[in-house]
N, CA, C and O atoms as a DFTB+ gen file, in Angstrom:
684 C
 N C O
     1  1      33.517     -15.125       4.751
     2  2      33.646     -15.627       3.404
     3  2      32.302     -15.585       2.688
     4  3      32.243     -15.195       1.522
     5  1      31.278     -15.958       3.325
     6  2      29.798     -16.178       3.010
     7  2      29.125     -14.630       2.641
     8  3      28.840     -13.825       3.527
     9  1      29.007     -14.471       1.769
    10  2      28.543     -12.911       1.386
    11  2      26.985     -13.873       0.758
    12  3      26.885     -14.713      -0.136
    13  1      26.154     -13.390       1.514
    14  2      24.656     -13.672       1.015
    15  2      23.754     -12.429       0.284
    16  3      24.005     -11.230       0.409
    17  1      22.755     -12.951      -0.429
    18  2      22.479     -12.219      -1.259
    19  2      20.438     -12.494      -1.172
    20  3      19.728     -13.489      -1.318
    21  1      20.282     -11.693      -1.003
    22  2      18.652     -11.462      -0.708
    23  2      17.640     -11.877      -2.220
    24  3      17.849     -11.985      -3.428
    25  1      16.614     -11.997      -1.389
    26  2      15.996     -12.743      -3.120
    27  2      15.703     -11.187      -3.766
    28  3      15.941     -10.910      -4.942
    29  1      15.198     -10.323      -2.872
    30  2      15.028      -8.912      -3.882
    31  2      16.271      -8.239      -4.423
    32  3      16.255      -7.450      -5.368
    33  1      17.473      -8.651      -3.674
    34  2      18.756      -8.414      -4.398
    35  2      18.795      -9.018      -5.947
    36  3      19.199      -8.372      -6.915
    37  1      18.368     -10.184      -5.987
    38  2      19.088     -10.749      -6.482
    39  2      17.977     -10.618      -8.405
    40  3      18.360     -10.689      -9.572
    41  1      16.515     -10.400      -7.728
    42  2      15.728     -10.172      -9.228
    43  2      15.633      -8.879      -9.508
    44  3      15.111      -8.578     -10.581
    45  1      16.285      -7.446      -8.296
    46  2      17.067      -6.494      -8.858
    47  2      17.938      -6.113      -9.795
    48  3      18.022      -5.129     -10.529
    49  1      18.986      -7.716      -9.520
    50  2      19.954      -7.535     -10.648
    51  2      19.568      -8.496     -11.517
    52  3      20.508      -8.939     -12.176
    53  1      18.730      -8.872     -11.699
    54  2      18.542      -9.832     -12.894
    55  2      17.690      -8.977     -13.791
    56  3      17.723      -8.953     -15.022
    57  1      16.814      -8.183     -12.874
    58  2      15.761      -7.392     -13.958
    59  2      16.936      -6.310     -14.622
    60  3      16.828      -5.674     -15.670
    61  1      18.016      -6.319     -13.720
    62  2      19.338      -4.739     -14.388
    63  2      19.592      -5.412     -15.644
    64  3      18.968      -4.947     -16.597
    65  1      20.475      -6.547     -15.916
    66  2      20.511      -7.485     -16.565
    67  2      20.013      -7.825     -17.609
    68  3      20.706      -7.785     -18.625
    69  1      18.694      -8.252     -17.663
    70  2      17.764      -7.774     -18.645
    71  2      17.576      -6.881     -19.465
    72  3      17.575      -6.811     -20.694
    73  1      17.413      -6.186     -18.619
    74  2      17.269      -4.884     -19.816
    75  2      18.399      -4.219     -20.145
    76  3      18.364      -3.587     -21.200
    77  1      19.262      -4.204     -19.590
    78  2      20.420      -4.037     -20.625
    79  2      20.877      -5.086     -21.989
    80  3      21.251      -4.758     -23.116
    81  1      20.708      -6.274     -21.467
    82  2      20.362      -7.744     -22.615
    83  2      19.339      -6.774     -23.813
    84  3      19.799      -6.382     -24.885
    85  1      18.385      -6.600     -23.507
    86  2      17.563      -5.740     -24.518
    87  2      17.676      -4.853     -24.838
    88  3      17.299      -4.550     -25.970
    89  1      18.051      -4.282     -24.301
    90  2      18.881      -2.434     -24.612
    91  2      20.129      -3.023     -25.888
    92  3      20.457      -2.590     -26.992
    93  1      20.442      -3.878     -25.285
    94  2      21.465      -4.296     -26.228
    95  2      20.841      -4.879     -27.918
    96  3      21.211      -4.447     -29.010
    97  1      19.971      -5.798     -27.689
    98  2      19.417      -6.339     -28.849
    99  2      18.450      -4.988     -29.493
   100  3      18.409      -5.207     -30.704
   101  1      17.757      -3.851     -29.233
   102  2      17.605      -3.107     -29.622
   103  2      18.200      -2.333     -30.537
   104  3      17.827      -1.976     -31.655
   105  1      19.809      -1.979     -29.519
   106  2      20.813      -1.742     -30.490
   107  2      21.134      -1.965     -31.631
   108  3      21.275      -1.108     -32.504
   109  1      21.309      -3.333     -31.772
   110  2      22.028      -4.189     -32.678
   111  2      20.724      -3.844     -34.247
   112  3      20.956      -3.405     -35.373
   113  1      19.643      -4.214     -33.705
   114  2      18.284      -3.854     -34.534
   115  2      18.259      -2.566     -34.735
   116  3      18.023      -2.580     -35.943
   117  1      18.313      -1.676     -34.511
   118  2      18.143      -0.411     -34.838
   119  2      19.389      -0.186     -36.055
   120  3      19.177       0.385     -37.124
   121  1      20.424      -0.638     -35.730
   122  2      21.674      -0.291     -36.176
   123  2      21.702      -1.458     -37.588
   124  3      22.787      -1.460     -38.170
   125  1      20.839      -2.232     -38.053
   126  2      20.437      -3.257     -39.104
   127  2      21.317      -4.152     -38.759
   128  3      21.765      -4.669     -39.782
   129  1      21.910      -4.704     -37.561
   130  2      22.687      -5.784     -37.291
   131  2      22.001      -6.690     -36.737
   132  3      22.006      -6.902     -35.524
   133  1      21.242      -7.409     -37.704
   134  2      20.736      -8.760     -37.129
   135  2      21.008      -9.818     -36.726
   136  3      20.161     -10.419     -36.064
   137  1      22.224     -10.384     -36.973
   138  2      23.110     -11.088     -36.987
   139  2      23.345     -11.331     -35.506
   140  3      23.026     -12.259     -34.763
   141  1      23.934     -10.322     -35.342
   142  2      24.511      -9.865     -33.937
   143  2      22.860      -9.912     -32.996
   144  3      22.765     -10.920     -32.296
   145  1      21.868      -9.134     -32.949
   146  2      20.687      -9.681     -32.232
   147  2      20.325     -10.232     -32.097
   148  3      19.579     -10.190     -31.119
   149  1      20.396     -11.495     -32.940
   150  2      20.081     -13.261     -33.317
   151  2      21.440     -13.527     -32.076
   152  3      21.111     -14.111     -31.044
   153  1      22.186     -13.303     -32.156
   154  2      23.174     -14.345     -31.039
   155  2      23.029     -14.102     -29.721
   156  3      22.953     -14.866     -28.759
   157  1      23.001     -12.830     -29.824
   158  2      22.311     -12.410     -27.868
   159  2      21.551     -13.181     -27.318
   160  3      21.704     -13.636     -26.185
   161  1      20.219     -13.514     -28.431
   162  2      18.904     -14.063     -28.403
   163  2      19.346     -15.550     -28.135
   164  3      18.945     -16.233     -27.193
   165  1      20.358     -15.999     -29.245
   166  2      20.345     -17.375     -28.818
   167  2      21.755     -17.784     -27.814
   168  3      21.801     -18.977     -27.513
   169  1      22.592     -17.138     -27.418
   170  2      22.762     -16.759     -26.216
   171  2      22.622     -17.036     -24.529
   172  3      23.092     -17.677     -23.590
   173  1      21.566     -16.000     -24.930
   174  2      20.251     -16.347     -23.390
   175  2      19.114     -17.341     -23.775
   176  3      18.292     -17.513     -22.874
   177  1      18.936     -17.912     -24.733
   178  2      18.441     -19.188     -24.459
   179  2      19.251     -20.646     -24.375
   180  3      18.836     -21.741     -23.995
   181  1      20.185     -20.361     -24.730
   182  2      21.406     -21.510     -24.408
   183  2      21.374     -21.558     -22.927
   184  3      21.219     -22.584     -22.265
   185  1      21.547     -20.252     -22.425
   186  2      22.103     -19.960     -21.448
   187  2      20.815     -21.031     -20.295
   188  3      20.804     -21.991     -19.524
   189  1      19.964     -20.069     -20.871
   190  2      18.696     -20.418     -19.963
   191  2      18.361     -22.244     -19.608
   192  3      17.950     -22.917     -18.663
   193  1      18.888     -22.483     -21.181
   194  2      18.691     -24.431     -21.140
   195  2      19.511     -24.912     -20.153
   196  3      19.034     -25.777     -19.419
   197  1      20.545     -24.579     -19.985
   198  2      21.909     -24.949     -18.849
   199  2      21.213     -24.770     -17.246
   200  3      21.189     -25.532     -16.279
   201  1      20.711     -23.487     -17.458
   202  2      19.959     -22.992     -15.465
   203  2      18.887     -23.937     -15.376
   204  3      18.431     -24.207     -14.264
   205  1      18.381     -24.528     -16.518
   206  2      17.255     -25.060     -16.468
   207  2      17.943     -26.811     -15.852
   208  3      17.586     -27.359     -14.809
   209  1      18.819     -27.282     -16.711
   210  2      19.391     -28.001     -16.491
   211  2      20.008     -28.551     -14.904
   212  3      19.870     -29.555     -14.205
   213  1      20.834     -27.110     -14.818
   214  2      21.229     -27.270     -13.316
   215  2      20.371     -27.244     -12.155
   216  3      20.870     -27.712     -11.131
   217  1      19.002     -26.728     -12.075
   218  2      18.235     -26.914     -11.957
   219  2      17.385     -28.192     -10.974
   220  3      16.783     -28.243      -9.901
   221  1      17.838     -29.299     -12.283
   222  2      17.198     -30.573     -11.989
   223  2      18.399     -31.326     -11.605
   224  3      18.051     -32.492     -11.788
   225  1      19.201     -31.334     -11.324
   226  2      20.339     -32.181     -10.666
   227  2      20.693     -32.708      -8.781
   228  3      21.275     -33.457      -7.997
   229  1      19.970     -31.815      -8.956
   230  2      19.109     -31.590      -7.240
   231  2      20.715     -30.944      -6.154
   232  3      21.237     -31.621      -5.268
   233  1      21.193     -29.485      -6.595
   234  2      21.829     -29.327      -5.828
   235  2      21.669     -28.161      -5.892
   236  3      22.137     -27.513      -6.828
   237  1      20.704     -27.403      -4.540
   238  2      19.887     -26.156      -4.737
   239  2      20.741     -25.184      -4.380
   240  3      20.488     -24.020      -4.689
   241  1      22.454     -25.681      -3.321
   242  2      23.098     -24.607      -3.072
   243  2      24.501     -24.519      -3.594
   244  3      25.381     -23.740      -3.225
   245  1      24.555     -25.350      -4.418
   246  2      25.674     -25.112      -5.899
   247  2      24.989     -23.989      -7.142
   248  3      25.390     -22.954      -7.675
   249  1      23.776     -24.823      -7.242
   250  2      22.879     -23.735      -7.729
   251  2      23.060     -22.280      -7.692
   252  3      23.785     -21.678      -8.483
   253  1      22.451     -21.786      -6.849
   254  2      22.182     -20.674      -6.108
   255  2      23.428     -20.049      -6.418
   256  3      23.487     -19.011      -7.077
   257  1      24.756     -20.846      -5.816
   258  2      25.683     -19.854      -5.867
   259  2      26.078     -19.710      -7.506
   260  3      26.172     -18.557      -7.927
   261  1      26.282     -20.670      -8.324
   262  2      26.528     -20.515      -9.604
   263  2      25.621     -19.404      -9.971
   264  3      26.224     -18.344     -10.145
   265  1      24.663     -19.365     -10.096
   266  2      23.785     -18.225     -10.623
   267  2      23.849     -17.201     -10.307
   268  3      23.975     -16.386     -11.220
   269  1      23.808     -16.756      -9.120
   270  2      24.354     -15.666      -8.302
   271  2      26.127     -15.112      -7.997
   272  3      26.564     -14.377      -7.112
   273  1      26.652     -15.632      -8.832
   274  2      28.519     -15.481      -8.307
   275  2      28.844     -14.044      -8.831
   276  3      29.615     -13.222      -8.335
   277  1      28.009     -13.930     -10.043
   278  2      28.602     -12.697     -11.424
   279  2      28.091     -11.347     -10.252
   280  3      28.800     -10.341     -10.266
   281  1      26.849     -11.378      -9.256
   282  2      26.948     -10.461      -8.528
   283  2      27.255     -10.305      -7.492
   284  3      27.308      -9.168      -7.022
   285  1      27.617     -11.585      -6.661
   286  2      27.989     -11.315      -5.223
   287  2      29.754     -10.976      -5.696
   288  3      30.504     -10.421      -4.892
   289  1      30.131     -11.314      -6.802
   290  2      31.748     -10.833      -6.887
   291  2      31.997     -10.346      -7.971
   292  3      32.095     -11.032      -8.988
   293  1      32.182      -8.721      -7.936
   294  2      32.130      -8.003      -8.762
   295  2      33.477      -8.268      -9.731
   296  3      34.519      -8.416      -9.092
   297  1      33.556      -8.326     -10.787
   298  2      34.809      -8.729     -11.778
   299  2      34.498     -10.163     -11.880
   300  3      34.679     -10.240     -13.095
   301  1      34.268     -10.995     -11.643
   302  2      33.827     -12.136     -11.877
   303  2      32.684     -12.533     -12.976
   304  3      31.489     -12.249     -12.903
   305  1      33.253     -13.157     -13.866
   306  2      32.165     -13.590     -14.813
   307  2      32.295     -14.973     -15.052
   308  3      33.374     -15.411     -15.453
   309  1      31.167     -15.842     -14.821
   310  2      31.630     -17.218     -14.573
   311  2      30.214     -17.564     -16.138
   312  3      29.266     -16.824     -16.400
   313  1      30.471     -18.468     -16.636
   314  2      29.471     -18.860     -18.264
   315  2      29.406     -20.172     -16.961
   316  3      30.075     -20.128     -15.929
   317  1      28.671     -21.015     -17.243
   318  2      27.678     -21.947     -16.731
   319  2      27.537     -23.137     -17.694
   320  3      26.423     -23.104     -18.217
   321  1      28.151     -23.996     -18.038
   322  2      27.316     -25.390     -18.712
   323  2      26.858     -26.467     -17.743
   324  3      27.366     -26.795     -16.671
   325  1      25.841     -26.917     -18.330
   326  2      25.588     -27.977     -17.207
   327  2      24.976     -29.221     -18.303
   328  3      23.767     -29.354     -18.492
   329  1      25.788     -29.898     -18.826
   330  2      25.322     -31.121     -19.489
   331  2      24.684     -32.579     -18.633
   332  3      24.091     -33.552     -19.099
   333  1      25.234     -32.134     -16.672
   334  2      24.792     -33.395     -15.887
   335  2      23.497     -33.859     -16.303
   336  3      22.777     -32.948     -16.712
   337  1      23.085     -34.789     -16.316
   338  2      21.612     -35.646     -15.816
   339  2      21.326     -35.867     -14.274
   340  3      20.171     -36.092     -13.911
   341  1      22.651     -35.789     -13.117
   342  2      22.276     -36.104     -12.082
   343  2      23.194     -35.649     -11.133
   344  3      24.005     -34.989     -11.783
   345  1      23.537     -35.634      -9.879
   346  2      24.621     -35.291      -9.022
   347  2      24.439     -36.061      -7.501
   348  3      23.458     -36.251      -6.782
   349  1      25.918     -36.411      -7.383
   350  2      25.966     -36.985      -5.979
   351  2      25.007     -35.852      -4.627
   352  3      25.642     -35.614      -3.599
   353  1      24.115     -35.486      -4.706
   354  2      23.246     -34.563      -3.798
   355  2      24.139     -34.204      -2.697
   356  3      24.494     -33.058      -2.423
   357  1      24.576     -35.605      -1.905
   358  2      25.012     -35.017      -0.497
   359  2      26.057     -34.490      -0.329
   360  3      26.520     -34.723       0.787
   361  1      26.919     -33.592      -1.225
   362  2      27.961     -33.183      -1.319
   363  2      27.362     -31.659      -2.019
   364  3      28.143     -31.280      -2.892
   365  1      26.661     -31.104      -1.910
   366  2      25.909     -29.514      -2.224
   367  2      26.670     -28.819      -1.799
   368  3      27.294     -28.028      -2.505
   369  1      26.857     -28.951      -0.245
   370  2      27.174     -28.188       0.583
   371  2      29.143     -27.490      -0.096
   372  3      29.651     -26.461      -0.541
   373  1      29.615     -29.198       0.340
   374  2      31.037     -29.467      -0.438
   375  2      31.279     -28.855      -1.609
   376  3      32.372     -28.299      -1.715
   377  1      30.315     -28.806      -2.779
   378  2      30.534     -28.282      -3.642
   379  2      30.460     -26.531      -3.839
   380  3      31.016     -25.800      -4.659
   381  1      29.584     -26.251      -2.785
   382  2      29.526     -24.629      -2.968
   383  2      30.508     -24.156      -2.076
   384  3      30.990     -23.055      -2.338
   385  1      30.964     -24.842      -0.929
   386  2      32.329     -24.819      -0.235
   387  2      33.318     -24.539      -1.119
   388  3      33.775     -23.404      -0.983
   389  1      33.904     -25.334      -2.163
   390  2      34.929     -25.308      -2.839
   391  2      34.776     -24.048      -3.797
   392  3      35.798     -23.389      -3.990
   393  1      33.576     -23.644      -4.426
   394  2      33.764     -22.682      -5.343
   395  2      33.728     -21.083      -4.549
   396  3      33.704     -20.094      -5.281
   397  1      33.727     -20.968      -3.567
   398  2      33.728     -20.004      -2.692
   399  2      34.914     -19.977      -2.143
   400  3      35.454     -18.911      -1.845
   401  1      35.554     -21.335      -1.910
   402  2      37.243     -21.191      -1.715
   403  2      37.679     -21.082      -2.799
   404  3      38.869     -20.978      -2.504
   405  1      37.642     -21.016      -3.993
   406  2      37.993     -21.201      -5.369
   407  2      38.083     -19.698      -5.459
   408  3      39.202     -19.215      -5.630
   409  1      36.783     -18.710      -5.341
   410  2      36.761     -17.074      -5.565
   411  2      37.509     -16.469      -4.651
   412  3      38.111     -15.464      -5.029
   413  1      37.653     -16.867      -3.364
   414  2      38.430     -16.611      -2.327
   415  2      39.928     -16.762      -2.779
   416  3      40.602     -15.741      -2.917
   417  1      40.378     -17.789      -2.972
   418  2      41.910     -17.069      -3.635
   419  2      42.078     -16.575      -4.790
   420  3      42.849     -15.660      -5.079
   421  1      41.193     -17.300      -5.669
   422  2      41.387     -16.470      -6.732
   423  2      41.318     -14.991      -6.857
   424  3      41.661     -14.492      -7.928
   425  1      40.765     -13.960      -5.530
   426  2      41.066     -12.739      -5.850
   427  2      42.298     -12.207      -5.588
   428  3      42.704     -11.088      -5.902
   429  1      42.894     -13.110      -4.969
   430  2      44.101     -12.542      -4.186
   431  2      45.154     -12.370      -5.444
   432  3      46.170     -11.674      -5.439
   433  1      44.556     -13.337      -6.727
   434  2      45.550     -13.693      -7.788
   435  2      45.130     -12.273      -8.930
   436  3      45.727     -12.012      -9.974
   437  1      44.420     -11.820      -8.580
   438  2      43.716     -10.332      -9.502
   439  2      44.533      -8.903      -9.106
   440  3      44.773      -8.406      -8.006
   441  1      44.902      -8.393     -10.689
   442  2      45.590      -6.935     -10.246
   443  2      44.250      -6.375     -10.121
   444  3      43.270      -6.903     -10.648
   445  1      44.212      -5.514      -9.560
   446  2      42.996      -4.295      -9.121
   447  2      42.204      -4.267     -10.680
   448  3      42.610      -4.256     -11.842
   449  1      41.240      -4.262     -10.210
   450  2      40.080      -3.588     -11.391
   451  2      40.299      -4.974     -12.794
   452  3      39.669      -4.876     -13.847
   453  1      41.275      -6.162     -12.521
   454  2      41.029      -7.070     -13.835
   455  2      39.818      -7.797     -13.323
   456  3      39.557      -8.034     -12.143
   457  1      39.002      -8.170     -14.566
   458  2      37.916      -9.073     -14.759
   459  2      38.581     -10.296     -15.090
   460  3      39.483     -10.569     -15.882
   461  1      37.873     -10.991     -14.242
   462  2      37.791     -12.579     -14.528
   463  2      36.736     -13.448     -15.408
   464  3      35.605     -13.663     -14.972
   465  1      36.906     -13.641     -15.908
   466  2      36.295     -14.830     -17.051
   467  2      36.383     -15.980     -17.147
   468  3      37.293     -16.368     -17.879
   469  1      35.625     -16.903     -16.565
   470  2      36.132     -18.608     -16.285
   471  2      34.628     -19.240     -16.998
   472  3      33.534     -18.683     -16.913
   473  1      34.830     -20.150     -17.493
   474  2      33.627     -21.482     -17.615
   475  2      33.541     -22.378     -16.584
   476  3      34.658     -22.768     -16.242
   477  1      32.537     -22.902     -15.892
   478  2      31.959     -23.940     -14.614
   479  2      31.209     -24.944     -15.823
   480  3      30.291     -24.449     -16.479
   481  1      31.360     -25.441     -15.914
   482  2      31.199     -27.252     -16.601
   483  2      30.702     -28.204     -15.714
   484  3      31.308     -28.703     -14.767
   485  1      29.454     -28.447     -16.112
   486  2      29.054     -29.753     -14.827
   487  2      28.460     -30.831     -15.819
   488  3      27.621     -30.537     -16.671
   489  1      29.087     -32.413     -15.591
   490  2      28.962     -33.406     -16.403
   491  2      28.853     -34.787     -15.202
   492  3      29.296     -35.124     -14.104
   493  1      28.053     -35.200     -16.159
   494  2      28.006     -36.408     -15.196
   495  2      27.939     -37.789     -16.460
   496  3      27.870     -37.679     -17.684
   497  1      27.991     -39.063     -15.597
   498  2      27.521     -40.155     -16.026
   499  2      27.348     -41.105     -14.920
   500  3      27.554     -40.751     -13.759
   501  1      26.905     -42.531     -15.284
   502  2      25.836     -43.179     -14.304
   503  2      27.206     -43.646     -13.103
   504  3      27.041     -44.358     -12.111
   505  1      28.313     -43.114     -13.478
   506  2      29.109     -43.523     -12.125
   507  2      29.551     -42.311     -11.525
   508  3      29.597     -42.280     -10.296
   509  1      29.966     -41.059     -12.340
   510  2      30.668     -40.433     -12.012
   511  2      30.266     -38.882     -12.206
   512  3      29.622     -38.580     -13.210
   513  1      30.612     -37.940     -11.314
   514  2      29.959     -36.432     -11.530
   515  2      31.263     -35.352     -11.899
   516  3      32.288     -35.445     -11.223
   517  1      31.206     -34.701     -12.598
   518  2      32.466     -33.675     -12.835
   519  2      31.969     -32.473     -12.825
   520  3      30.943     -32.222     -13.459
   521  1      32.485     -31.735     -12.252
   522  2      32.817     -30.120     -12.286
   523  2      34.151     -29.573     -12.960
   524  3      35.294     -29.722     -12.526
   525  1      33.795     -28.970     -14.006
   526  2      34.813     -28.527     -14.434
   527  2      35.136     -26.437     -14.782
   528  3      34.581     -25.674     -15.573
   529  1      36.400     -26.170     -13.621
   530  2      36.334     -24.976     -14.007
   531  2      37.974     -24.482     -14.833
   532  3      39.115     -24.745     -14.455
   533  1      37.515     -23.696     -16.052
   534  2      38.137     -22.831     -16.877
   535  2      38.842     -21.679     -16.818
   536  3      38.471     -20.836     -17.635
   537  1      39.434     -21.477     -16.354
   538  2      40.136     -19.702     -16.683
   539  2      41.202     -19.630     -17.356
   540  3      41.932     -20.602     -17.548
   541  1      41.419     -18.488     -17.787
   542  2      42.292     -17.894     -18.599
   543  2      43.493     -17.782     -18.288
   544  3      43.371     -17.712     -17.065
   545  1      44.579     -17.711     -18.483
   546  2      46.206     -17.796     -17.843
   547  2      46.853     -18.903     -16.867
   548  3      46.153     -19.849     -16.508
   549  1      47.981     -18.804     -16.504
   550  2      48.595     -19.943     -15.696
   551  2      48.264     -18.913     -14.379
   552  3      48.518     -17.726     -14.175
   553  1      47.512     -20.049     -13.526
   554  2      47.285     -20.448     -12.117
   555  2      48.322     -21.000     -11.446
   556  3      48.088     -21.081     -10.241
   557  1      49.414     -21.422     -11.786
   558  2      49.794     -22.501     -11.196
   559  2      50.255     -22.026      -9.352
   560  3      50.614     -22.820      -8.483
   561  1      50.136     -20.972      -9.252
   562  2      50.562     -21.073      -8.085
   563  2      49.216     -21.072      -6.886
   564  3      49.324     -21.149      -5.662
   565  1      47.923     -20.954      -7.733
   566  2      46.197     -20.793      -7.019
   567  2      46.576     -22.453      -6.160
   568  3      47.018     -23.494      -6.647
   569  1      46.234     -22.162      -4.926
   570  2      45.962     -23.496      -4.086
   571  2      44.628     -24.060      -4.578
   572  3      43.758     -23.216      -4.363
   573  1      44.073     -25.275      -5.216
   574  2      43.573     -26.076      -5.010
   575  2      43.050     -26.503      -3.831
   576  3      43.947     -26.851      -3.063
   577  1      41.517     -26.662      -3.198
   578  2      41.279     -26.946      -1.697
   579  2      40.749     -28.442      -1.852
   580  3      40.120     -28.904      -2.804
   581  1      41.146     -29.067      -0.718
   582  2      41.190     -30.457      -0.831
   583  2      39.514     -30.685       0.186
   584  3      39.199     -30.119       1.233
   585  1      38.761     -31.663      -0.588
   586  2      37.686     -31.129       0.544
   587  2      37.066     -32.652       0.069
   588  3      36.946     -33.037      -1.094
   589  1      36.653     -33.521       1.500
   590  2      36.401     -34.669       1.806
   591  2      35.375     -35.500       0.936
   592  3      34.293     -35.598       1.514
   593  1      35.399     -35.826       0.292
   594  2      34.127     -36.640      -0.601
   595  2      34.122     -36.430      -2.140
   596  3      33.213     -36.843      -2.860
   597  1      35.481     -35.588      -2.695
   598  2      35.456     -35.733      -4.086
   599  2      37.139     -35.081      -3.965
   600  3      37.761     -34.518      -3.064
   601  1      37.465     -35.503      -5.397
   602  2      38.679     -35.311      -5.908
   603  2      38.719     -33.811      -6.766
   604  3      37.938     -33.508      -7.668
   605  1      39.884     -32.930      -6.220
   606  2      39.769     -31.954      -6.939
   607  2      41.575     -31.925      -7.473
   608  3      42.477     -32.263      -6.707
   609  1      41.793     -31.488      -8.807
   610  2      43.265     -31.392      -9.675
   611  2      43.336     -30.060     -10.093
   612  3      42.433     -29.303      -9.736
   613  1      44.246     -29.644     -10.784
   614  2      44.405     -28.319     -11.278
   615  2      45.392     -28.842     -12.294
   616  3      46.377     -29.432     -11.849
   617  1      45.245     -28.688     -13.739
   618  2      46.142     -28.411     -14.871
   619  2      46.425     -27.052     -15.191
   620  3      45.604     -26.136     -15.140
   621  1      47.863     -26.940     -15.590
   622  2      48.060     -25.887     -15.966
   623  2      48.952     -25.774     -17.436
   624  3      49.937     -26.428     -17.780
   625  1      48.270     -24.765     -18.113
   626  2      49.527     -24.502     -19.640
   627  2      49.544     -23.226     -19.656
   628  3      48.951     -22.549     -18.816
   629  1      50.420     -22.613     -20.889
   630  2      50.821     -21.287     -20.476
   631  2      49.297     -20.559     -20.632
   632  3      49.148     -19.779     -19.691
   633  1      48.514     -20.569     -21.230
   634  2      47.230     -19.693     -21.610
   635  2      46.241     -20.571     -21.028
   636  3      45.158     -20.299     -21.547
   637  1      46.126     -21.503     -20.182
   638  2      45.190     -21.996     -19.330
   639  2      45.155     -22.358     -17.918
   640  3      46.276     -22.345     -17.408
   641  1      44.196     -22.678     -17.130
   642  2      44.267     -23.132     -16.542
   643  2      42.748     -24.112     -15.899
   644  3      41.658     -23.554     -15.774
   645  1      42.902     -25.184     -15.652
   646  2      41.670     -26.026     -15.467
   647  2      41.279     -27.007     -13.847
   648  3      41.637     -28.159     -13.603
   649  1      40.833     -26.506     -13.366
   650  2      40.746     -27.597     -11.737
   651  2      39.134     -28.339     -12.638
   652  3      38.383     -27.853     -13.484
   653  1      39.157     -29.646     -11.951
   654  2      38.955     -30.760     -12.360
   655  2      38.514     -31.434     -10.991
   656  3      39.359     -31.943     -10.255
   657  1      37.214     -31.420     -10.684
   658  2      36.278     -31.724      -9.395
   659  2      35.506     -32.887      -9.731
   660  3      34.385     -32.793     -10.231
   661  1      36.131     -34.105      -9.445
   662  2      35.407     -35.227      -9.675
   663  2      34.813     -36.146      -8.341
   664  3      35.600     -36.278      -7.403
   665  1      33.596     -36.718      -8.234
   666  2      32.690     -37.691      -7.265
   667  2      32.124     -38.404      -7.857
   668  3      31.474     -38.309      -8.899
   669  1      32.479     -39.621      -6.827
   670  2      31.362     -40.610      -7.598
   671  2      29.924     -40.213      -7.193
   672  3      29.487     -39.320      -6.467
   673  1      29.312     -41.248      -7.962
   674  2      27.981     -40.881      -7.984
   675  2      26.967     -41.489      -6.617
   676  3      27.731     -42.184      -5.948
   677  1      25.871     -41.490      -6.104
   678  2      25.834     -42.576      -5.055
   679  2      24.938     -43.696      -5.947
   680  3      24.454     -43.816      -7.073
   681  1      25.060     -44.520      -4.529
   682  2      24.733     -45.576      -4.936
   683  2      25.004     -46.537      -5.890
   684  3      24.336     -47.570      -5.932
């Protein structure tokens, strides 16, 4: 299940990344679409405030994998918010457990060659920590994995679908 990813892997594809990000805003500038180069721009600094964010919550291997998911699983595109201030720590492990069982069936739910597009939402307050993930269409038949130290749900409507990863906080 564990597909690991090397640190020179991984600023390989970030430097690919990049410069296509700029290849792109080049574009847009060359072509007098500023508009459009202004949002790329602010974009990847949104983007960047969130990694920065997740970051400081102190969960280095939720982390890791959030940042790294778009390349260890190709068709996968996961957007990232992270509004927490803090996270139950000793549940890292638990938490990158679940989103790895989460990609794990969810491919099984993919016709060949579709891209996935989901939002990961991480919120907290002084009692309680949430993970929240997004995708597109009814799931309803994706198993949900039940995993010891937090509560995980799944809503479903016809054009959504939402699992809902809640822990308290410690202490």
């Amino acid at each position: 299940m564990e597909k690991t990813i090397t640190v020179a892997q991984s600023l390989r594809h970030a430097r690919h990344d990049f410069l296509n990000e700029l290849q792109l805003i080049k574009m847009n500038l060359d072509l007098g679409r500023l508009q459009e180069a202004q949002e790329i721009i602010r974009s990847h600094a949104e983007a960047a405030m969130h990694a920065s964010r997740l970051s400081d919550i102190g969960l280095p291997l939720t982390e890791e994998w959030l940042l790294t998911a778009n390349w260890r699983f190709p068709g996968f595109n996961f957007h990232v918010e992270c509004s927490a201030a803090k996270a139950p720590t000793h549940l890292d492990a638990a938490f990158r457990f679940f989103l790895e069982s989460f990609v794990e069936a969810a491919k099984g739910r993919l016709e060949p060659y579709q891209a996935f597009y989901g939002t990961v939402s991480l919120a907290s307050s002084s009692t309680l920590f949430e993970m929240k993930i997004t995708c597109p269409g009814n799931w309803l038949d994706l198993d949900v994995l039940e995993v010891q130290g937090f509560t995980a749900r799944k809503e479903c409507s016809e054009n959504n679908t939402l699992i809902v990863v809640r822990a308290q906080m410690e202490g």
